[in-house]
VEXLO-45577 format. One record per residue (C-alpha): residue number from 0; x, y, z; residue in one letter. Coordinates in Angstrom, 1 decimal. Example, Ala and Ser with C-alpha at 12.3 -4.5 7.8 and 13.67 -1.06 7.14 Angstrom:
- 0_12.3_-4.5_7.8_A
- 1_13.7_-1.1_7.1_S
//
This chain:
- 0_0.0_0.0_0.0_X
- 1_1.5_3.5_-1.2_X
- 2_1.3_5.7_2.1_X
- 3_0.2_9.7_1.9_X
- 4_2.3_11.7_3.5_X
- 5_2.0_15.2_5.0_X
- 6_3.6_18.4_6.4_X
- 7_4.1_18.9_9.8_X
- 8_2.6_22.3_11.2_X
- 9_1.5_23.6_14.6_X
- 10_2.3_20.5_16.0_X
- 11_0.4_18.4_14.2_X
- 12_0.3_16.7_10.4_X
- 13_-1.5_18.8_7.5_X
- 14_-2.4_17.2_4.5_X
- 15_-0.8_18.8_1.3_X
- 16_-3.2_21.1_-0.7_X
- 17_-1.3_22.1_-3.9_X
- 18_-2.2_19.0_-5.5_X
- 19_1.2_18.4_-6.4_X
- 20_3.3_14.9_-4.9_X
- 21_6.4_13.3_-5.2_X
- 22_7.2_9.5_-5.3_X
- 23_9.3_8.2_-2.5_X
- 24_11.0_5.0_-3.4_X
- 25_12.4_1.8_-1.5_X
- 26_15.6_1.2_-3.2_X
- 27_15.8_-2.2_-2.0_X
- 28_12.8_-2.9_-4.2_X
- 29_12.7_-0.1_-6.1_X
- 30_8.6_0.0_-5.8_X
- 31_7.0_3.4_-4.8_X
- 32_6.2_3.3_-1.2_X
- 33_4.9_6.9_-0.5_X
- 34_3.2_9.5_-2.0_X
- 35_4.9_13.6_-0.7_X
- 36_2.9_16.6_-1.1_X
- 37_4.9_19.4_-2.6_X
- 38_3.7_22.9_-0.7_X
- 39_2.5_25.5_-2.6_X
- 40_2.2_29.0_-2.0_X
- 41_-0.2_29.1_0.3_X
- 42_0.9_26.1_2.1_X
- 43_4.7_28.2_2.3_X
- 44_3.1_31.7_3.6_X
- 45_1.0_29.2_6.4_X
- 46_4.0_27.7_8.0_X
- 47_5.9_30.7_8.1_X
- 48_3.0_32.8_9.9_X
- 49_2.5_29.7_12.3_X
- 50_6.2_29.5_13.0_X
- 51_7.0_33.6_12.9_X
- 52_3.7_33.4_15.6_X
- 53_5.4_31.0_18.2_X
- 54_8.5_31.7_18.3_X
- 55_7.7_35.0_20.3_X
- 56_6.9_32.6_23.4_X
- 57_9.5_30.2_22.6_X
- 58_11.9_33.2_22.5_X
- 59_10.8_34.1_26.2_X
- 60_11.2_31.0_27.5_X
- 61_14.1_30.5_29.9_X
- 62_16.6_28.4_28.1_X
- 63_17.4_26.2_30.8_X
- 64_13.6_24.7_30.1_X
- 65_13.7_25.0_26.7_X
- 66_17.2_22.7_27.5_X
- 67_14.9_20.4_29.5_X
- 68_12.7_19.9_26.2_X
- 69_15.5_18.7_24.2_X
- 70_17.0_16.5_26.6_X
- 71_13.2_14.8_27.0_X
- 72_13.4_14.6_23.0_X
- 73_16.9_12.6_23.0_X
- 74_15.1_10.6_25.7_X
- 75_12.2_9.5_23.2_X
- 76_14.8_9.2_20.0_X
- 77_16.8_6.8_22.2_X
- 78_13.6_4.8_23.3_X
- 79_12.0_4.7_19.5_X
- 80_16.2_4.3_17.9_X
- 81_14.8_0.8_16.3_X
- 82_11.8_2.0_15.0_X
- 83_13.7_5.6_13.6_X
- 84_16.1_3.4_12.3_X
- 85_14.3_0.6_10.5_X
- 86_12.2_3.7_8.5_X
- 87_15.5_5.4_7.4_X
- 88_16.7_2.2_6.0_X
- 89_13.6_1.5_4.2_X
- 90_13.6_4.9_2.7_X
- 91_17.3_5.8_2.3_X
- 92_18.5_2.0_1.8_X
- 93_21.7_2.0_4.1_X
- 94_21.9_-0.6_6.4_X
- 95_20.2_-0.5_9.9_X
- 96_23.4_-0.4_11.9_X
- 97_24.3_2.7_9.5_X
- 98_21.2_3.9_9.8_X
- 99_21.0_4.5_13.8_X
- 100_24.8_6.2_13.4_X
- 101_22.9_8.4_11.4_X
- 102_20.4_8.9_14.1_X
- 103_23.1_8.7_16.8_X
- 104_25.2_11.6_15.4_X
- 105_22.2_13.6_15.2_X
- 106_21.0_13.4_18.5_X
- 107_24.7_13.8_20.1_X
- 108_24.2_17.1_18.8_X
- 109_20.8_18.1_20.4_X
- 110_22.6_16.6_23.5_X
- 111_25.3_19.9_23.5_X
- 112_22.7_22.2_23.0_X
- 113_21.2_21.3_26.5_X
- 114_24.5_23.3_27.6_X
- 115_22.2_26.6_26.0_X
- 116_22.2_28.3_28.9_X
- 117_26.0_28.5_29.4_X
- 118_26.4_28.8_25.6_X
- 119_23.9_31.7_25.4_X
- 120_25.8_34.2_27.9_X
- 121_26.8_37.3_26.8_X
- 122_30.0_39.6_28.4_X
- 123_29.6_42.2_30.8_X
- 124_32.5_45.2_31.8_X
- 125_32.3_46.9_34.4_X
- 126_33.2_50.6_34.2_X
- 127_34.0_51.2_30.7_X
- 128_33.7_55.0_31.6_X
- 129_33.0_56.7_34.8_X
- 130_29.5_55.4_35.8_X
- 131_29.3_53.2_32.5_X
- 132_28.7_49.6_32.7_X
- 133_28.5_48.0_28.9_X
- 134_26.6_44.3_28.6_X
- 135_25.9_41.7_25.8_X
- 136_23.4_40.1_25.3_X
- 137_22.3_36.8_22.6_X
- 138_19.1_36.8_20.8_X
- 139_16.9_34.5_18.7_X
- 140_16.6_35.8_15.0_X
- 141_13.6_34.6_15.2_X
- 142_12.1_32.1_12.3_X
- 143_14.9_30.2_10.4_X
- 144_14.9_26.9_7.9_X
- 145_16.9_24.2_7.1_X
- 146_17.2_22.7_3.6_X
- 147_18.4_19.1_4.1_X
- 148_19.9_16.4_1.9_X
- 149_18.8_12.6_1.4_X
- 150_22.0_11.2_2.4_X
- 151_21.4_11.8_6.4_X
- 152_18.0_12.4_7.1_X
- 153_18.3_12.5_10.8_X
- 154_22.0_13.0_11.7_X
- 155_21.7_16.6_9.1_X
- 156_18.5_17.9_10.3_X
- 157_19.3_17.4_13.8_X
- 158_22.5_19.2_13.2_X
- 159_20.4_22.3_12.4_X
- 160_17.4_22.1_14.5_X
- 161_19.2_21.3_17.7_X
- 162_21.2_24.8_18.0_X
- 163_18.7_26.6_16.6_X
- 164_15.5_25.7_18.8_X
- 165_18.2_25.9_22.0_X
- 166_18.7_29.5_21.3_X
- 167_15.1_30.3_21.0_X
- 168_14.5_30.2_17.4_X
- 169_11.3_28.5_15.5_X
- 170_12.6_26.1_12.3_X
- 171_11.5_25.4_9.3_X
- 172_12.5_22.0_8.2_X
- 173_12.8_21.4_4.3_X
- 174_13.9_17.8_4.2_X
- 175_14.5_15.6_0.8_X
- 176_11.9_14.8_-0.9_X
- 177_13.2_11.4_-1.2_X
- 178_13.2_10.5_2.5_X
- 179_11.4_12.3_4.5_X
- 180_9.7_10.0_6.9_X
- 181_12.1_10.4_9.8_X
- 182_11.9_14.0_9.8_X
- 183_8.3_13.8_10.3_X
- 184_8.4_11.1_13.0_X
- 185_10.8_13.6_14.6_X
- 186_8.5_16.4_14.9_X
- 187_6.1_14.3_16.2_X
- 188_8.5_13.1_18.9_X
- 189_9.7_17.1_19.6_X
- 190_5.9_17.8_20.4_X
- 191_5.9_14.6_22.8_X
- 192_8.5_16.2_24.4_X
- 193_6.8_19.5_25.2_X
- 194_8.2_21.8_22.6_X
- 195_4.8_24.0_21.8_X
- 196_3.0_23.7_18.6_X
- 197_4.6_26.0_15.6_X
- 198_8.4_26.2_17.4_X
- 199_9.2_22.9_14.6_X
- 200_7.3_22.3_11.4_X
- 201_8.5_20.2_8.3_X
- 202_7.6_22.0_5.0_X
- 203_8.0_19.2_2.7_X
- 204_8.5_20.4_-1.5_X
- 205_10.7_21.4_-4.5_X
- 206_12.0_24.1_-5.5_X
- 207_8.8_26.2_-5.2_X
- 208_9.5_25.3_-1.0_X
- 209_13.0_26.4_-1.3_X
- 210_12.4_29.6_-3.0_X
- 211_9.7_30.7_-0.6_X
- 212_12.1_30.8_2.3_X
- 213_14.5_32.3_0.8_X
- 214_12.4_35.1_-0.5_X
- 215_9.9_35.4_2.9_X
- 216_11.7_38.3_4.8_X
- 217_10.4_36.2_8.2_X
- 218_12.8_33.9_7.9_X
- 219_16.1_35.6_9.0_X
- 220_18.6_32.2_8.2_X
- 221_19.1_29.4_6.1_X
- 222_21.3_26.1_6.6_X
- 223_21.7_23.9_3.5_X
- 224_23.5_21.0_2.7_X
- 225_23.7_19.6_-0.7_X
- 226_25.8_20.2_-4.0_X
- 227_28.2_22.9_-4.8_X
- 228_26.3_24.6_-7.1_X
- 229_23.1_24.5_-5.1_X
- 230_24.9_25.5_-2.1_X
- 231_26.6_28.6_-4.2_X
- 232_23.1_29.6_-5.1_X
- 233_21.2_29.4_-2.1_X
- 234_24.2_31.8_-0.4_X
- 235_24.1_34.4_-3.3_X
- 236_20.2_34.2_-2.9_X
- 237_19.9_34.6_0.9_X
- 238_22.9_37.4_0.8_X
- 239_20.4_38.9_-1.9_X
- 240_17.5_38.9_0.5_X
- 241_19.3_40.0_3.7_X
- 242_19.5_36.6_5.1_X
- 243_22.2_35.2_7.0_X
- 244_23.4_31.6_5.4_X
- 245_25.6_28.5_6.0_X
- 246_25.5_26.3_3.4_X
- 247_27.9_23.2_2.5_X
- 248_27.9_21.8_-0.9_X
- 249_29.9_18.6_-2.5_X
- 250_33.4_17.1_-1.3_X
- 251_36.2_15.1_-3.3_X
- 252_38.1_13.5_0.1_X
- 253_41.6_12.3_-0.4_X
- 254_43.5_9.7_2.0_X
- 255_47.3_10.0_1.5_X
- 256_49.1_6.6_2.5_X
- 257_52.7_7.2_3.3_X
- 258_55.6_4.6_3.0_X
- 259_55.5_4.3_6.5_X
- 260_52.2_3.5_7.3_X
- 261_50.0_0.7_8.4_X
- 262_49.2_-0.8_4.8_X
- 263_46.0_-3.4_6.1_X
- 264_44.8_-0.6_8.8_X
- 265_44.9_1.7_5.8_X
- 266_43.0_-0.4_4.1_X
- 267_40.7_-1.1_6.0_X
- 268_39.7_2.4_6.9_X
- 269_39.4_2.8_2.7_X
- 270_37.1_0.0_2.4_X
- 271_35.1_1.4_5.3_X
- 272_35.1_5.0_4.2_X
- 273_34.8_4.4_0.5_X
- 274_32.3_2.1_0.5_X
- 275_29.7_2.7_3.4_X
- 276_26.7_3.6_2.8_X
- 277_26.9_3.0_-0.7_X
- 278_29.7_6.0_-0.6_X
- 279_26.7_8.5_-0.3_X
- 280_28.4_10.5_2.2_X
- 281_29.9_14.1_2.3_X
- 282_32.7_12.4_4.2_X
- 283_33.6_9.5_2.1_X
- 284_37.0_8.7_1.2_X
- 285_36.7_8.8_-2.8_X
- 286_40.4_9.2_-3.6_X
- 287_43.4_7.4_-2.1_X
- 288_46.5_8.2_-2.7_X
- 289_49.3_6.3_-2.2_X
- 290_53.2_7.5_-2.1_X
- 291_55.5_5.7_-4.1_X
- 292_55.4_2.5_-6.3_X
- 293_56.0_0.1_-4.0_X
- 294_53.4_1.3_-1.8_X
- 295_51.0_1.7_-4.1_X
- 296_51.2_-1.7_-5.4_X
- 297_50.9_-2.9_-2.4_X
- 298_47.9_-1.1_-1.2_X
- 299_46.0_-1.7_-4.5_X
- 300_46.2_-5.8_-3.7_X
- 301_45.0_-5.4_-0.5_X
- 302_42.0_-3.5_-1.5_X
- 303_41.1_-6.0_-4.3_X
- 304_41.3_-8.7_-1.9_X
- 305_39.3_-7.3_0.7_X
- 306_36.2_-6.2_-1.5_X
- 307_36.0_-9.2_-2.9_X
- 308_34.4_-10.0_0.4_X
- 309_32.3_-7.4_0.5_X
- 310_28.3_-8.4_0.6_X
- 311_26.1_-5.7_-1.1_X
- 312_22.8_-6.5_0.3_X
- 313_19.3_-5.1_1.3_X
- 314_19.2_-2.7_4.3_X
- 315_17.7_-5.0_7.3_X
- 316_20.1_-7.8_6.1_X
- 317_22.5_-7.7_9.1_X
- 318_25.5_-9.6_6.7_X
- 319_24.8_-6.4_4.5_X
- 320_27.9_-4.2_4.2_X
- 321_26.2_-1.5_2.6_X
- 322_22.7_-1.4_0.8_X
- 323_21.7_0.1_-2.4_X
- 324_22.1_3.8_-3.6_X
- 325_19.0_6.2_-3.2_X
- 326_17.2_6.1_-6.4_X
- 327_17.4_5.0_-9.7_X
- 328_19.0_8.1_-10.9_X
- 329_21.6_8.0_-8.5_X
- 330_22.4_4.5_-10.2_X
- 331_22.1_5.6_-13.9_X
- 332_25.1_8.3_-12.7_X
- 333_27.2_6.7_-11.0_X
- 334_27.9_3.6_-13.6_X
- 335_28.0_7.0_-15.9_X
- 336_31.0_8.1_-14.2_X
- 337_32.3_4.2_-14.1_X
- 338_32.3_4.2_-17.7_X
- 339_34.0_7.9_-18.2_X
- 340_36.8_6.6_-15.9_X
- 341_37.2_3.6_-18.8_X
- 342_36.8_6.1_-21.4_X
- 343_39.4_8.4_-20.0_X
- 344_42.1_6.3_-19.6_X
- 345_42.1_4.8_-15.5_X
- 346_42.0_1.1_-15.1_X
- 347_39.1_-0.2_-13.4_X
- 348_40.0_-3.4_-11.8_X
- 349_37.0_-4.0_-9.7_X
- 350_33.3_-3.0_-11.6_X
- 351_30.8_-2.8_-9.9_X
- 352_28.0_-2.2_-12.5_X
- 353_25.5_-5.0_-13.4_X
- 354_25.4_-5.7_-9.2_X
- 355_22.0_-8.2_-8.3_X
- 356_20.8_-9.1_-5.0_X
- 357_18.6_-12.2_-4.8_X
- 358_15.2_-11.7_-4.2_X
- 359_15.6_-7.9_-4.4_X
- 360_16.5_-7.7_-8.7_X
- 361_14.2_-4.4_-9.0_X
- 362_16.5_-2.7_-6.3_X
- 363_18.8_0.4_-7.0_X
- 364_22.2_-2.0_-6.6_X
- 365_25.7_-0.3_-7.1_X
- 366_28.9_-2.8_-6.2_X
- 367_31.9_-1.5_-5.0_X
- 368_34.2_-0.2_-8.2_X
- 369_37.9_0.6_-8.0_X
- 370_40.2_2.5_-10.3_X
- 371_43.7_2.4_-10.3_X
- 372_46.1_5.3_-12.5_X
- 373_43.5_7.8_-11.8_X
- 374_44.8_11.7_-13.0_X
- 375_43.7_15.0_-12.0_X
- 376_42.3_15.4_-15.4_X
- 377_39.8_12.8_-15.4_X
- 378_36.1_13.4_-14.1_X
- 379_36.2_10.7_-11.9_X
- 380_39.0_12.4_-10.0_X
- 381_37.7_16.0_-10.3_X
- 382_33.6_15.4_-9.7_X
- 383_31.8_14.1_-7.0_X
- 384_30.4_10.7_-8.0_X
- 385_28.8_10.0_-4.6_X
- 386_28.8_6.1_-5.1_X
- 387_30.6_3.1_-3.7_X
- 388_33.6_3.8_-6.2_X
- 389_37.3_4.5_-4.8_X
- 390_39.8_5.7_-6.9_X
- 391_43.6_5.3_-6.3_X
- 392_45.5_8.7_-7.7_X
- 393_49.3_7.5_-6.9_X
- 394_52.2_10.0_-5.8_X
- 395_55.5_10.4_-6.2_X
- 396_56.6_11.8_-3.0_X
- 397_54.7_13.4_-0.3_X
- 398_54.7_17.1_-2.1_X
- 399_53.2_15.7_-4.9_X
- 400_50.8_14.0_-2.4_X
- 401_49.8_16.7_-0.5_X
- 402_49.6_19.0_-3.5_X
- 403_46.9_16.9_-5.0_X
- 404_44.0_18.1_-1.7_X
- 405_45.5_21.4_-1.9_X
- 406_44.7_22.1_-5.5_X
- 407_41.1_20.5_-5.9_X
- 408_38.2_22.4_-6.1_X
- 409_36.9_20.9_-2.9_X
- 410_37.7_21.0_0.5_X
- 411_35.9_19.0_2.7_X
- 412_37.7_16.7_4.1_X
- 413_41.3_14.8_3.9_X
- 414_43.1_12.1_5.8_X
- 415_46.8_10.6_6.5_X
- 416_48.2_7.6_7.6_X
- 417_51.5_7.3_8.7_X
- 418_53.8_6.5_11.4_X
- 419_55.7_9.8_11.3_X
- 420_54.1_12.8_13.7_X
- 421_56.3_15.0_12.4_X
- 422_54.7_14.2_8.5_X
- 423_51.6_14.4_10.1_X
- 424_52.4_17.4_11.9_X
- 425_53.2_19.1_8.6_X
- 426_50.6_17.7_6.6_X
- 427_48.0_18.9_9.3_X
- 428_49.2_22.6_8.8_X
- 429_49.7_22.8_5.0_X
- 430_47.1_20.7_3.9_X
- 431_44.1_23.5_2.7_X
- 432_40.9_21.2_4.0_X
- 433_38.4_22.5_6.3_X
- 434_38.7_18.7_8.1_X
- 435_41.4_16.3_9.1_X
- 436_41.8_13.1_10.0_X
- 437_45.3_11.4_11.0_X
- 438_45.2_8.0_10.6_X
- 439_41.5_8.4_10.9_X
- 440_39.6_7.8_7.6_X
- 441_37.0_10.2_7.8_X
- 442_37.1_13.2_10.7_X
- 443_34.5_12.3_13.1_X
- 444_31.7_14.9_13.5_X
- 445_32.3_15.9_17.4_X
- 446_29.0_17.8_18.8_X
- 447_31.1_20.2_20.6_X
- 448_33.6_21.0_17.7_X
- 449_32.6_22.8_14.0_X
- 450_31.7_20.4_11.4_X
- 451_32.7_22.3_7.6_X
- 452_34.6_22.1_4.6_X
- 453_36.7_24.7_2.8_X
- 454_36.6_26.2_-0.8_X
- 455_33.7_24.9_-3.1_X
- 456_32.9_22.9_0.0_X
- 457_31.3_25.7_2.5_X
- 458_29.8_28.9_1.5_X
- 459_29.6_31.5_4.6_X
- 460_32.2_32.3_7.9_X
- 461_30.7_29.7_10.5_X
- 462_30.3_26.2_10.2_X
- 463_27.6_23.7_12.0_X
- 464_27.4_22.8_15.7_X
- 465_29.8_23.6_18.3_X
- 466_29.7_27.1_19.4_X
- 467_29.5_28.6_15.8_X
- 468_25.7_27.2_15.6_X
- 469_25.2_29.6_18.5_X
- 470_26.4_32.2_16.9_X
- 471_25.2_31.5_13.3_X
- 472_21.9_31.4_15.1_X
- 473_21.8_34.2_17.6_X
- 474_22.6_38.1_17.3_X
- 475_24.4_40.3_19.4_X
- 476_23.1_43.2_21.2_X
- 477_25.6_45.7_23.3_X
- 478_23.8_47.8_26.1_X
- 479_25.7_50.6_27.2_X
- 480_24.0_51.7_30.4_X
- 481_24.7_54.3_33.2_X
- 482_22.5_55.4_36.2_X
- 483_21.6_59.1_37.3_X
- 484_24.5_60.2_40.3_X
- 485_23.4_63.6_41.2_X
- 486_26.3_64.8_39.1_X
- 487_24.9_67.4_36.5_X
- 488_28.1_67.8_33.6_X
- 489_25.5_69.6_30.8_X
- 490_25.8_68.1_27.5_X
- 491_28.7_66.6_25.4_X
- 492_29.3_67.2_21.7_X
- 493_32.4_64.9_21.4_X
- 494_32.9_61.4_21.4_X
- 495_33.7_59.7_24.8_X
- 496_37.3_58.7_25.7_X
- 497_36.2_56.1_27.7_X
- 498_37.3_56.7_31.1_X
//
């Protein structure tokens, strides 16, 4: 049976009036499993007034109980994490244990905005003149959306939310169209715990959705996370329309190998990072790139050997490495970009096009693919193919190495392994990537540090989570205050000294 979904207003679900819907697929299957109303104009002006309407309350409201709120929402995720899970798998198609990471990471988040109340404090000076006390003071904007991508439908949403209901705000959550289930069981869950009707809504849509937030002077910020080119525009848009915007766009991650390092744990981490989740993440190791011959040769036999134990399989299987990519689309592209890697030159010695799964031959199957010889020039190195395919871009020396990160257009995120701190050391400080992991495959996203890439990676100056969400989220007010004294000096015509 082919479900109806709805929007999420008010605090509870409204049925989609434009007459316009989306299909939402299960890739394991590749059958239709939902039908998504797309909001229209009206639909777009409603939420807004609903949200720009209770987030004067929410605003008022001490933030040590709007702290309590979010910690009784973690509460309810943690209770309902199988349930939560099970409907992101069926929706997005990574595995289950994949699928409550994504939850986990998400919620980890709204954990560190509990600390609101800490993180909310302004600065206060005491006798900045004679008499003059100055103060600071942090402030809800007021109404501001998030536009979200498929590939983490909790953990990305949660990363957005979280800050900005702590410091007082009401949100707007535009999810993907593709899987937006969780998003709307999570609104449901933030009214169980106590957040008032209107602070969260999900505005589910197109690009009719997207442009209405953009151009609604109510809604002060926007968060996105998505492509380059989508990212770019939605910045230049919300500059355009006097909002404040963070958005992150597409990532090319390299992993350099030196001589020195742990070949199998390197390769390991590559098969993990390249391949989880089908590669649809922003974090996935797409590139390795080995230093010298010797090592390279080496590290391209280990990877063959260990995918050829890899089990592409459907999302609840619990032998499943990774499931099947989002939508047929994403397929059609990806064994695309396989075939311009042939065309181009590189030399694919593991394909993963034509991949079946028994029982499941309508699915949307991608198998892990690996190139070896790839050069800068080729559109598998420079584009993001956001797939389960690695490909190995070999060095000369550690220059060369480092060079290659440092010239690409993105800059995401980039990783080294090695044995030697001091090549580490140096590689952590040149290297021109907004994230870095050191024998770590893919930098972890820490609630309490920024999360954000560099170059074509990250339009805007602060990143998501950690204290920058506060700030990205809040303004700053400075009160400049002094009492009457009895002392009478007449007026002043020239600019205080100070003291």
């Amino acid at each position: 049976m082919v479900r109806e979904l709805t929007h999420y207003v008010g605090g509870k679900h409204v049925k989609g009036e434009s007459g316009r819907f989306s299909d939402v697929f299960n890739p394991c299957t590749g059958e239709v499993q939902a039908r998504l109303p797309l909001a229209g104009k009206a639909e777009i002006d409603t939420v807004i007034s609903n949200a720009a309407q209770a987030q004067l309350a929410w605003g008022a409201t001490n933030p040590q109980r709007r702290a309590r709120i979010l910690l009784k929402f973690v509460d309810l995720v943690n209770e309902h994490m199988d349930e939560l899970a099970e409907l992101l798998s069926s929706e997005h198609g990574k595995t289950f244990p994949d699928a409550k990471g994504d939850i986990q990471r998400g919620i980890e988040v709204v954990e560190f905005c509990a600390a609101a109340p800490h993180l909310l404090k302004g600065e206060f000076s005491d006798s900045v003149g004679t008499g003059i006390d100055v103060h600071s003071l942090r402030q809800p904007l007021g109404v501001v959306a998030g536009i979200t991508p498929f590939n983490f439908p909790a953990m990305i949403p949660l990363w957005k939310a979280g800050p900005a209901l702590a410091a007082g705000n009401a949100f707007i959550l535009k999810p993907s169209e593709r899987d937006p289930s969780v998003p709307l069981r999570l609104a449901e869950l933030l009214t169980e715990a106590g957040l008032p009707d209107g602070v969260f809504n999900v505005l589910n849509g197109d690009k009719e959705a997207v442009d209405g937030l953009l151009e609604d002077p109510r809604v002060k910020a926007i968060g996105f996370v998505g492509s380059t080119p989508i990212a770019q525009s939605i910045y230049a848009s919300a500059a355009a329309h006097g909002k404040r915007a963070q958005c992150f766009g597409g990532a090319k991650n390299h992993m350099i190998i030196m001589p020195d390092a742990d070949l199998d744990m390197a390769a390991d981490a590559l098969i993990g990072s390249g391949y989880g989740s089908a590669g649809e993440r922003c974090m996935a190791i797409s590139v390795a790139v080995p230093v010298g011959k010797e090592t390279a040769d080496a590290l391209v036999a280990k990877l063959q050997e260990r995918i050829k134990d890899l089990k592409v399989g459907a999302s609840m299987d619990p032998t499943a490495d990774f499931g099947p990519v989002v939508a047929a689309s994403a397929k059609e592209r990806i064994e695309n970009y396989i075939q311009a890697g042939v065309d181009e030159g590189a030399s694919l010695l593991v394909d993963g096009r034509g991949q079946t799964v028994e029982g499941y031959e309508n699915g949307f199957w991608c198998g892990p693919s690996l190139f070896d010889n790839v050069t800068t020039s080729m559109s598998i190195y420079k584009e993001e193919i956001f797939g389960p395919v690695l490909c190995v871009a070999r060095a000369a020396d550690y220059e060369e190495a480092l060079s290659l990160p440092n010239d690409h257009e993105f800059g995401n995120g980039v990783a080294i392994f090695t044995r030697d701190g001091d090549a580490a050391r140096d590689f952590a400080s040149r290297v021109q990537v907004g994230m870095v992991g050191i024998n770590v495959p893919i930098p972890v996203p820490i609630a309490y540090y920024t999360f954000g890439g560099w170059k074509a990676s990250g339009f805007g100056d602060l990143n998501q989570h950690g204290a920058d969400a506060f700030r990205f989220y809040t303004k700053t007010k400075t009160v400049t205050t002094r009492w009457p004294s009895g002392i009478r000096q007449g007026a002043s015509f020239v600019m205080p000294e100070g003291s």
